[in-house]
C-alpha positions as CSV (number, residue, x, y, z in Angstrom):
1,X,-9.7,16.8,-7.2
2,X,-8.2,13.9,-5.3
3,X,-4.8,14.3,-3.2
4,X,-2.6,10.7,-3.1
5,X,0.3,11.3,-0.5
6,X,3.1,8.4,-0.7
7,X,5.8,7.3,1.3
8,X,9.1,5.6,-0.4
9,X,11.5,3.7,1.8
10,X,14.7,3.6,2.4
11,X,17.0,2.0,-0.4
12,X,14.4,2.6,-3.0
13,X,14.9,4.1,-6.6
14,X,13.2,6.8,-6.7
15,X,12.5,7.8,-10.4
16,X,11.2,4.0,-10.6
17,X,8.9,4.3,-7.4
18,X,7.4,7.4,-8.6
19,X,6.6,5.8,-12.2
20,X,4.9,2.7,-10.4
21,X,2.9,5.0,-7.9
22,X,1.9,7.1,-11.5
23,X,0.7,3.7,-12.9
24,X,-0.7,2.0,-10.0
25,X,-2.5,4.5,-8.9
26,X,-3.4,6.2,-12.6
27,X,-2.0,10.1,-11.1
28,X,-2.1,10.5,-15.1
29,X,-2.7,14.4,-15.3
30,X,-1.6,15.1,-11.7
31,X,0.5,17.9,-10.4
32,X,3.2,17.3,-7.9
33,X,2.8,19.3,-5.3
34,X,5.7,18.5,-3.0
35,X,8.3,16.5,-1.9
36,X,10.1,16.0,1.2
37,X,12.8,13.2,2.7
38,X,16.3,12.1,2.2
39,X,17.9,10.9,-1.3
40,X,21.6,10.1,-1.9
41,X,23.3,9.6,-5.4
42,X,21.1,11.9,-6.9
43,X,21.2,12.8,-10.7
44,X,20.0,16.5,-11.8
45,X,20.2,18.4,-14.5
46,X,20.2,21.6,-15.9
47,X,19.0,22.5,-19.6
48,X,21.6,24.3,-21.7
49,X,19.4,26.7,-23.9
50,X,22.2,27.3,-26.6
51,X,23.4,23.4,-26.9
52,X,19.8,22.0,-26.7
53,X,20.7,19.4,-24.2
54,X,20.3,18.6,-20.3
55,X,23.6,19.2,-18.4
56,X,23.4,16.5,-15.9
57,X,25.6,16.4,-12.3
58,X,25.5,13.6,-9.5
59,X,25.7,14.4,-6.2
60,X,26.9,11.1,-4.3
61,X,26.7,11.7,-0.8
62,X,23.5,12.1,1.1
63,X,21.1,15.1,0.9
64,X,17.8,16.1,2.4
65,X,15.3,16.8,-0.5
66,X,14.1,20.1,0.7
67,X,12.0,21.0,-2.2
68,X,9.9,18.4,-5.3
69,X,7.4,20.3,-7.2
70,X,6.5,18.9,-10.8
71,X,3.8,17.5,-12.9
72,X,2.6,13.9,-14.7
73,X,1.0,14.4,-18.6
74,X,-1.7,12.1,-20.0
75,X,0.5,9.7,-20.4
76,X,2.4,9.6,-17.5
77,X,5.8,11.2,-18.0
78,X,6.9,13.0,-14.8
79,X,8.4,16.3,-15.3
80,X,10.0,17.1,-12.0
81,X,12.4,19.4,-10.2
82,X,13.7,19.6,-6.9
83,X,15.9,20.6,-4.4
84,X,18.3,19.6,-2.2
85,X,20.7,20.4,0.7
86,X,23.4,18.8,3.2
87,X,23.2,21.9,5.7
88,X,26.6,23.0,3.7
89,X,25.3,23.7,-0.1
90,X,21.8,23.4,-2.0
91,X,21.8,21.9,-5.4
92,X,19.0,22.4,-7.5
93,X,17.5,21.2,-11.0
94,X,15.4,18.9,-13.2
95,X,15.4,15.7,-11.5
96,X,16.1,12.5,-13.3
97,X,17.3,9.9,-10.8
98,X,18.3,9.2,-7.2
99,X,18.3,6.3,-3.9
100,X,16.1,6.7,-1.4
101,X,18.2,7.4,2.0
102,X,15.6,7.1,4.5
103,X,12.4,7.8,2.8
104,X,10.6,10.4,0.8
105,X,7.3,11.5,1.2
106,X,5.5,13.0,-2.2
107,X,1.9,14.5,-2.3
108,X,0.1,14.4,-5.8
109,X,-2.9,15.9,-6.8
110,X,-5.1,14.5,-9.6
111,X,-6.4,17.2,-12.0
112,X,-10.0,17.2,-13.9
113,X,-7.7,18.9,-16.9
114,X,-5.7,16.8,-19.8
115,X,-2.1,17.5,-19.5
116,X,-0.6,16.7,-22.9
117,X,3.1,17.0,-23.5
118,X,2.9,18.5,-27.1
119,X,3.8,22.3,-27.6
120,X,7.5,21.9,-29.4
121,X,9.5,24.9,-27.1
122,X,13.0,23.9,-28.4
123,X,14.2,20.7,-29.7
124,X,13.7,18.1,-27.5
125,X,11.6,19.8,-24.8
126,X,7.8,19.8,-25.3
127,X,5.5,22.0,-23.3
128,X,2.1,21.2,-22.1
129,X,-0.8,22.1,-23.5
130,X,-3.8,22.3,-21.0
131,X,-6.8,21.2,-22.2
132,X,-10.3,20.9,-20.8
């Protein structure tokens, strides 16, 4: 297994540096195995079961991103949650977006299995399916 550790700097969007470091450093079929740094303007979510959608919230000001855990498919879609916290409240959920504050440091590791998003759980969320 191979273990890439990145750094993102301040001012940085973050969903778009993490698709770049997927592509240029091909962490297709990699778990996310942490995440650490500062974010502000961060966009979460949280999956309502009964209306089969993502609630999203933004939380403007800036956070420390106490907590990224997630995982990258075959073909590269990141599937991530995380936490965060201003020493006052912690906000938690599926992570779709947020600016870099000072920097964020993320440690994938690459996998010998094929992660394929494919197993239908609801309508519009796939599970994986683990092969090899």
């Amino acid at each position: 297994m191979n273990v890439e550790i990145v750094r993102i700097d301040r001012g940085k969007d973050l969903a778009d540096e993490i698709k770049r470091t997927i592509e240029e450093r091909e962490l297709y079929n990699s778990w996310i195995l942490g995440g650490v740094g500062a974010v502000e303007g961060a966009e979460l979510g949280v999956y309502k079961w009964d209306e089969e959608r993502y609630e999203k919230f933004l939380i403007k000001e800036p956070m420390e991103l106490i907590s990224m855990q997630g995982n990258v498919s075959d073909e590269g879609i990141a599937h991530i949650h995380c936490s965060l916290s201003n020493g006052e409240k912690v906000a938690a959920g599926h992570f779709f977006n947020a600016k870099v504050h000072i920097f964020v440091e993320i440690a994938f590791i690459k996998t010998d299995k094929r992660l394929r998003r494919a197993r239908a759980i609801k309508a519009g969320l796939k599970a994986l399916d683990v092969e090899g």
